[in-house]
Chimera marker file (.cmm) of the C-alpha trace (Angstrom):
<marker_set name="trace">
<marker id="1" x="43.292" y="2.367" z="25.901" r="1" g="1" b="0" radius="0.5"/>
<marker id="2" x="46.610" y="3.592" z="25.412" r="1" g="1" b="0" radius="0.5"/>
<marker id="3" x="47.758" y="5.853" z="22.626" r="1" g="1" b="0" radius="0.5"/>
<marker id="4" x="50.207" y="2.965" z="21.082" r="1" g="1" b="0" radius="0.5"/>
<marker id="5" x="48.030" y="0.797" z="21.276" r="1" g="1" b="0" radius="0.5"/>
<marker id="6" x="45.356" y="3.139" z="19.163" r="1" g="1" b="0" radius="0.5"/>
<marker id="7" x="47.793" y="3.568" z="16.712" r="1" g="1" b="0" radius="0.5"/>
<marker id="8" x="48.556" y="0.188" z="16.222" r="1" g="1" b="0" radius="0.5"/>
<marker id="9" x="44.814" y="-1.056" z="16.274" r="1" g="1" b="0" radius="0.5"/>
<marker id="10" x="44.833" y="2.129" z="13.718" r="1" g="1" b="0" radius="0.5"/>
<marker id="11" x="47.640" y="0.632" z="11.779" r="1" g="1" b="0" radius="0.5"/>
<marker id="12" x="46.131" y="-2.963" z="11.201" r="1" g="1" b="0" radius="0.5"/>
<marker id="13" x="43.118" y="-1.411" z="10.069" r="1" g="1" b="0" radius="0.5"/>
<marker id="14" x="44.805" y="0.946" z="7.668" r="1" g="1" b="0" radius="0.5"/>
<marker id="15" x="46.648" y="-1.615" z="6.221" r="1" g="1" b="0" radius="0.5"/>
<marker id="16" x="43.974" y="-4.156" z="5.669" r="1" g="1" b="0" radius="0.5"/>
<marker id="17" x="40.893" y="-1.650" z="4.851" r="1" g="1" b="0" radius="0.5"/>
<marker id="18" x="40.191" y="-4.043" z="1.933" r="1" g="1" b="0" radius="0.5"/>
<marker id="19" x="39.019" y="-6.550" z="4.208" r="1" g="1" b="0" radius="0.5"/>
<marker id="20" x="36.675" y="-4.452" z="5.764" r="1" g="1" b="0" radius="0.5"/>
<marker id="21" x="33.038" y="-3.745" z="4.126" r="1" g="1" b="0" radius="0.5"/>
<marker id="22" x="30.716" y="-1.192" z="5.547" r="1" g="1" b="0" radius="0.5"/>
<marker id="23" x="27.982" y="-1.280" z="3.500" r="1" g="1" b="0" radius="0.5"/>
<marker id="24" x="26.105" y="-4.492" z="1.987" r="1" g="1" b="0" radius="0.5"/>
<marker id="25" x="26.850" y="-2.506" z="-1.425" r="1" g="1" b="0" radius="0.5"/>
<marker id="26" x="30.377" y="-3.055" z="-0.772" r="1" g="1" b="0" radius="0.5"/>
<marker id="27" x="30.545" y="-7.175" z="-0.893" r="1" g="1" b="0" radius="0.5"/>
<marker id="28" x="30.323" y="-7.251" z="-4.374" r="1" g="1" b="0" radius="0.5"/>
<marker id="29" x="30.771" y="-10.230" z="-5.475" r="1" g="1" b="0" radius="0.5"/>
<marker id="30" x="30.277" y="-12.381" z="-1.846" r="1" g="1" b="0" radius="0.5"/>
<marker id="31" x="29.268" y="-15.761" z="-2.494" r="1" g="1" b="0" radius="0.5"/>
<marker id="32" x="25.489" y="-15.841" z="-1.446" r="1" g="1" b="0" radius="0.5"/>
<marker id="33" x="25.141" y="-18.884" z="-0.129" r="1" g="1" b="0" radius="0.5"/>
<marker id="34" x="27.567" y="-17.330" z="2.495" r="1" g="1" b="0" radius="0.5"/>
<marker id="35" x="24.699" y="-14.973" z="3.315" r="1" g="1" b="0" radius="0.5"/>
<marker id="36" x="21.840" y="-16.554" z="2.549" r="1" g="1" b="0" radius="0.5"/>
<marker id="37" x="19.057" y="-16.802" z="5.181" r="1" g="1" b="0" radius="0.5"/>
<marker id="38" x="16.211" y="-19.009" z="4.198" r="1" g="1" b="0" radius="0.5"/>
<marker id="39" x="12.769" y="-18.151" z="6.167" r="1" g="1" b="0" radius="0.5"/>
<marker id="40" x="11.291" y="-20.432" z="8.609" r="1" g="1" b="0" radius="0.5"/>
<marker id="41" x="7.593" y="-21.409" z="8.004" r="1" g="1" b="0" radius="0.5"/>
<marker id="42" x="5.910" y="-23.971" z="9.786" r="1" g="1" b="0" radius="0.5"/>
<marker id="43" x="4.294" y="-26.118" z="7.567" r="1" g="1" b="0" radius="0.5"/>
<marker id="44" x="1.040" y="-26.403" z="9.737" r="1" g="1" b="0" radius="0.5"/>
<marker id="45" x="0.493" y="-22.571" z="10.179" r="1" g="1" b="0" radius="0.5"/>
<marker id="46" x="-2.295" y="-21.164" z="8.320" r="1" g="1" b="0" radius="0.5"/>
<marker id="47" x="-1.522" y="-18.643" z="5.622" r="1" g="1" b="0" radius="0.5"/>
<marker id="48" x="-2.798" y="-15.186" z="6.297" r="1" g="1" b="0" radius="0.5"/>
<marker id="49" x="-2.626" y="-12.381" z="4.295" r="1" g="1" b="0" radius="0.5"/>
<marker id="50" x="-2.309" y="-9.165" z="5.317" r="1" g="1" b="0" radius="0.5"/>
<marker id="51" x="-4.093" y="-5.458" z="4.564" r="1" g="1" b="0" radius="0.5"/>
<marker id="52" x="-1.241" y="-3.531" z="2.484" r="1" g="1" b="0" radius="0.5"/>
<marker id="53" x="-0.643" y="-0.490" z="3.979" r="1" g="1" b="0" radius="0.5"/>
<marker id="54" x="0.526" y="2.509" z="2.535" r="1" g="1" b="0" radius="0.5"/>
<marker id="55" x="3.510" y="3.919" z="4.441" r="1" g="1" b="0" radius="0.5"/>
<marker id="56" x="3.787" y="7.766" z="4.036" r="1" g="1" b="0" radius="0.5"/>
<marker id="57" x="5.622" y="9.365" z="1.293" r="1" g="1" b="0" radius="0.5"/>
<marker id="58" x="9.175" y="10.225" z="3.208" r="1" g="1" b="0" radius="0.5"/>
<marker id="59" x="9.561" y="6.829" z="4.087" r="1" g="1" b="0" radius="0.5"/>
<marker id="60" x="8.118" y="5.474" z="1.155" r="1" g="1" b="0" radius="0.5"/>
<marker id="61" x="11.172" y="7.278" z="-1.089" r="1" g="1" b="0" radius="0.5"/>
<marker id="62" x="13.408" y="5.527" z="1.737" r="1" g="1" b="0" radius="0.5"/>
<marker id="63" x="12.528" y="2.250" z="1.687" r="1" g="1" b="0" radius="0.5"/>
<marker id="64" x="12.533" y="2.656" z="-2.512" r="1" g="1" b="0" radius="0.5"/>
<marker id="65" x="16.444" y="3.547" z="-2.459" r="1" g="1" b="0" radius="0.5"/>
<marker id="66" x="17.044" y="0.939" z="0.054" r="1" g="1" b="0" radius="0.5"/>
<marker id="67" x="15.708" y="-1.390" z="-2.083" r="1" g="1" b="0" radius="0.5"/>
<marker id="68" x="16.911" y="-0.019" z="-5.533" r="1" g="1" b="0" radius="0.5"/>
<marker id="69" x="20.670" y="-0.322" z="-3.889" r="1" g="1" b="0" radius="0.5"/>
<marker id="70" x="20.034" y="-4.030" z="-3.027" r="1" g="1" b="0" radius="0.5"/>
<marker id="71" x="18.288" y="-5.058" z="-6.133" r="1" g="1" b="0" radius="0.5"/>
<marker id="72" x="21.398" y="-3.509" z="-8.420" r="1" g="1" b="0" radius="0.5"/>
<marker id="73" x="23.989" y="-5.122" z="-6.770" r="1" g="1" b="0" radius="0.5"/>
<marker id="74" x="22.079" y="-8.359" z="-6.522" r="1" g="1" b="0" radius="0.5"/>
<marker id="75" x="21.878" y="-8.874" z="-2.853" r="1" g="1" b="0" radius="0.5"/>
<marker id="76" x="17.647" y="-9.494" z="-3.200" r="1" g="1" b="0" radius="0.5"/>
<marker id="77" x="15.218" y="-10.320" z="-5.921" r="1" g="1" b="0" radius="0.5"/>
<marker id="78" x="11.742" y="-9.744" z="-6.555" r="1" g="1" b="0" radius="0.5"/>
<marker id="79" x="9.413" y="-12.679" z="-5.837" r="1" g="1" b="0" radius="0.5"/>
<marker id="80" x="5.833" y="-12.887" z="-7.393" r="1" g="1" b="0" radius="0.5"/>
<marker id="81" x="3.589" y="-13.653" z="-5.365" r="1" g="1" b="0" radius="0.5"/>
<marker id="82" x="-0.528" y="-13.982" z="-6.124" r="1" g="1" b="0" radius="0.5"/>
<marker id="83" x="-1.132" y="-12.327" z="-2.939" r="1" g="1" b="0" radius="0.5"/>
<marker id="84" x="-0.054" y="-9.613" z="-0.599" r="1" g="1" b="0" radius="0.5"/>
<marker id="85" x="2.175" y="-11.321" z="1.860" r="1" g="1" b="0" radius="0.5"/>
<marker id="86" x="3.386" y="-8.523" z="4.465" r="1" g="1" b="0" radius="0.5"/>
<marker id="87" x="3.983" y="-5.264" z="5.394" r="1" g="1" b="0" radius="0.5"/>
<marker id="88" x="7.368" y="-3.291" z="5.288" r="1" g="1" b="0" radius="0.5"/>
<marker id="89" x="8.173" y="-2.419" z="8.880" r="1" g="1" b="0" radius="0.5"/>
<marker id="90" x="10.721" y="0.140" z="9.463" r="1" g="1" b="0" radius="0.5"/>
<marker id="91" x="13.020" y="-0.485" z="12.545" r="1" g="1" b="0" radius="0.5"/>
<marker id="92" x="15.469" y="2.432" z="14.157" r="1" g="1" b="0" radius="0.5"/>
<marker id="93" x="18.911" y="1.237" z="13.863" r="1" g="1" b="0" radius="0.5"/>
<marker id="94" x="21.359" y="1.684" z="17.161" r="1" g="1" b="0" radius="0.5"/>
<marker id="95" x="22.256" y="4.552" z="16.115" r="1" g="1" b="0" radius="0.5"/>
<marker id="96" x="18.399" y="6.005" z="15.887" r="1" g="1" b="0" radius="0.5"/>
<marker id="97" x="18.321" y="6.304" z="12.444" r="1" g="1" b="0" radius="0.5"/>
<link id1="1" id2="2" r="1" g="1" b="0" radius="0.2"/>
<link id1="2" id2="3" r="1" g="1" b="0" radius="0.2"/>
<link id1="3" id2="4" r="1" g="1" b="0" radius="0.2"/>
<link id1="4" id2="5" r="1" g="1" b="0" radius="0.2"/>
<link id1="5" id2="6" r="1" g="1" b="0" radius="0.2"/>
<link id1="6" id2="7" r="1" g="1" b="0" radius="0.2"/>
<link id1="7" id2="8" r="1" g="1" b="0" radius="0.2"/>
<link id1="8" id2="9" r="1" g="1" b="0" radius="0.2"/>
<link id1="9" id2="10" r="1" g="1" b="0" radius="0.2"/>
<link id1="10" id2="11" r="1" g="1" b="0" radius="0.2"/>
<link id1="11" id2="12" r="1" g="1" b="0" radius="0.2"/>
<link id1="12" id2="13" r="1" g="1" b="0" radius="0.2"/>
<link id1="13" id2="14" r="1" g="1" b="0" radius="0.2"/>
<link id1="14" id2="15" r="1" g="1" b="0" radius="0.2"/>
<link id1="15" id2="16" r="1" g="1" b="0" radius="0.2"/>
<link id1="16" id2="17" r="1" g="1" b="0" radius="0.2"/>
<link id1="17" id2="18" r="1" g="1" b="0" radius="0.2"/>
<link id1="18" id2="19" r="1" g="1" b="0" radius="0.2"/>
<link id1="19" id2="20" r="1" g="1" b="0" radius="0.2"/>
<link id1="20" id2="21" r="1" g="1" b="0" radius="0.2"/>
<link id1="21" id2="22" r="1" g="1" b="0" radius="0.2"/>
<link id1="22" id2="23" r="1" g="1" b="0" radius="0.2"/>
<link id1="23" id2="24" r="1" g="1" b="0" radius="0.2"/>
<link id1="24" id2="25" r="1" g="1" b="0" radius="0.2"/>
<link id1="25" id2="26" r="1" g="1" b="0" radius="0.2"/>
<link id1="26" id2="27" r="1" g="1" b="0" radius="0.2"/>
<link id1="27" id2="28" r="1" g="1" b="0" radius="0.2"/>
<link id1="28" id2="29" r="1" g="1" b="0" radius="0.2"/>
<link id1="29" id2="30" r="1" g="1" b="0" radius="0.2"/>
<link id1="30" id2="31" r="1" g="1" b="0" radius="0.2"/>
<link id1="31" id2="32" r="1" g="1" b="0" radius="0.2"/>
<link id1="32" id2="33" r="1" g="1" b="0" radius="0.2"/>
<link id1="33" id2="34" r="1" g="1" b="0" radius="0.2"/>
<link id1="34" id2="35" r="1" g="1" b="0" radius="0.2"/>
<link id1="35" id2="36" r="1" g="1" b="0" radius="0.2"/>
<link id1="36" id2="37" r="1" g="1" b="0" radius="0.2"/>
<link id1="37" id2="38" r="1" g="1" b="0" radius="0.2"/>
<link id1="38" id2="39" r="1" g="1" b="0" radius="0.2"/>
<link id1="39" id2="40" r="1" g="1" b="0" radius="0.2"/>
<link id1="40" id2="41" r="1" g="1" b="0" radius="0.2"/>
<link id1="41" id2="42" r="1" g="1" b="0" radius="0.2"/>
<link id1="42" id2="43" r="1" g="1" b="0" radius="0.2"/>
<link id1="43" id2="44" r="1" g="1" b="0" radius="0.2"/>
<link id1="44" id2="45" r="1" g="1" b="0" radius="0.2"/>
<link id1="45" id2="46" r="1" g="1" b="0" radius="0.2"/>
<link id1="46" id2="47" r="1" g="1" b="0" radius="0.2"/>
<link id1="47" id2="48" r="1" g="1" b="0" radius="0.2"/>
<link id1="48" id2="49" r="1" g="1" b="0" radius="0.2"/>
<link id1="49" id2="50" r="1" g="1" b="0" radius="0.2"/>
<link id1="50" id2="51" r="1" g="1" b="0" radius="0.2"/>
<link id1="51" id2="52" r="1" g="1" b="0" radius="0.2"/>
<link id1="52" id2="53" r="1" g="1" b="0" radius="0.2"/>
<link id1="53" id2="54" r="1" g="1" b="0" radius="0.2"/>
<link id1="54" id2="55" r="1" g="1" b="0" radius="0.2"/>
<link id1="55" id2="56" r="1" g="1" b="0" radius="0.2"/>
<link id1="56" id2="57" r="1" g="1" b="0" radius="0.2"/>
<link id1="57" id2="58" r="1" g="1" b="0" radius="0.2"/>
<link id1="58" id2="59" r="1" g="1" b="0" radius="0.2"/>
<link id1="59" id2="60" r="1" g="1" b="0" radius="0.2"/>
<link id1="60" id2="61" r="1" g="1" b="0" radius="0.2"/>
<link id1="61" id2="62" r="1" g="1" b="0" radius="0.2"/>
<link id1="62" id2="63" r="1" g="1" b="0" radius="0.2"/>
<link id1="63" id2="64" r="1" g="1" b="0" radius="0.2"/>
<link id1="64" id2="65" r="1" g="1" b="0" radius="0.2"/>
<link id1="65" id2="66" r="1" g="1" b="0" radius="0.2"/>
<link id1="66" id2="67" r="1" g="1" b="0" radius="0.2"/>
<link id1="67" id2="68" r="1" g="1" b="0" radius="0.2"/>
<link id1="68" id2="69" r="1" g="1" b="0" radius="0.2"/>
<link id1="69" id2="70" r="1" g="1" b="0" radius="0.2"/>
<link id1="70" id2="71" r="1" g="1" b="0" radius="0.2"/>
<link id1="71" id2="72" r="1" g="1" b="0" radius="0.2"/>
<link id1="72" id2="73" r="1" g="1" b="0" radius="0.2"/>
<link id1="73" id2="74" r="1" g="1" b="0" radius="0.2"/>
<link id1="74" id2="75" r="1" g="1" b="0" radius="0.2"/>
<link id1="75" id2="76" r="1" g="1" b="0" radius="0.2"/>
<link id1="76" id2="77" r="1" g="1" b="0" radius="0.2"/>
<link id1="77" id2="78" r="1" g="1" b="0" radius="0.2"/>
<link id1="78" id2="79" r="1" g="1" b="0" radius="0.2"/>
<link id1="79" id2="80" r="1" g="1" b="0" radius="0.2"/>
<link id1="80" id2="81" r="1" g="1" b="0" radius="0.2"/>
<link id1="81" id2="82" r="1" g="1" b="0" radius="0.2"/>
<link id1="82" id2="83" r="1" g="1" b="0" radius="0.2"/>
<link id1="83" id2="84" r="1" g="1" b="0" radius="0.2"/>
<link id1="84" id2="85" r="1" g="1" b="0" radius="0.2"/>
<link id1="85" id2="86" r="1" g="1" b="0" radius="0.2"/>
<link id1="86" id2="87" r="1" g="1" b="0" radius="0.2"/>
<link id1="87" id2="88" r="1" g="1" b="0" radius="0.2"/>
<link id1="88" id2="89" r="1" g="1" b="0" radius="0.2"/>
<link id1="89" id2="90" r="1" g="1" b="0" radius="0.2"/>
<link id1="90" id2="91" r="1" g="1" b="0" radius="0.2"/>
<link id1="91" id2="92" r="1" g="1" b="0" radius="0.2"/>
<link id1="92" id2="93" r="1" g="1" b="0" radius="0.2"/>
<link id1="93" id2="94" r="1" g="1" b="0" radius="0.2"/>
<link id1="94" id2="95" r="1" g="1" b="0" radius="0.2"/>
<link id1="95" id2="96" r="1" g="1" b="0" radius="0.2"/>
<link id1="96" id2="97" r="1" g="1" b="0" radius="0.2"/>
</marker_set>
């Protein structure tokens, strides 16, 4: 890529950074029916519940800010359910983190 066209892509972006979002904390106030994602069950399939598992304590203190963040700015909310449905499973991003 060529250096005038880096500055312009640079330029754009500069000049419309508040269009851009990088974190799910930053889309305060995004509709959320724009982002909603209903699950999939199939009506026939048997419910199972699952063991709880403790994860250990380093990721447990991650997984609590993670979900701290998204419960203050209103991007989940805590079900009740009678029963343990499943396990938190921690995936590496692309980056490896």
């Amino acid at each position: 890529m060529s250096t005038q066209v880096e500055e312009s892509i640079a330029q754009v972006l500069t000049k419309n950074v508040d269009l851009f979002t990088w974190l799910a904390f930053d889309m305060l106030g995004t509709d959320p029916e724009y982002h909603y994602q209903p699950l999939t069950i199939c009506p026939k399939a048997r419910l199972i519940a699952q063991r709880k598992r403790k994860l250990n304590p380093k990721r447990t203190k991650f997984v609590d800010e993670k979900e701290k963040k998204l419960l203050n700015t209103g991007f989940i909310r805590e079900e009740k359910y009678t029963s343990w449905l499943a396990n938190v499973v921690m995936v590496n991003n692309s980056k490896g983190k």
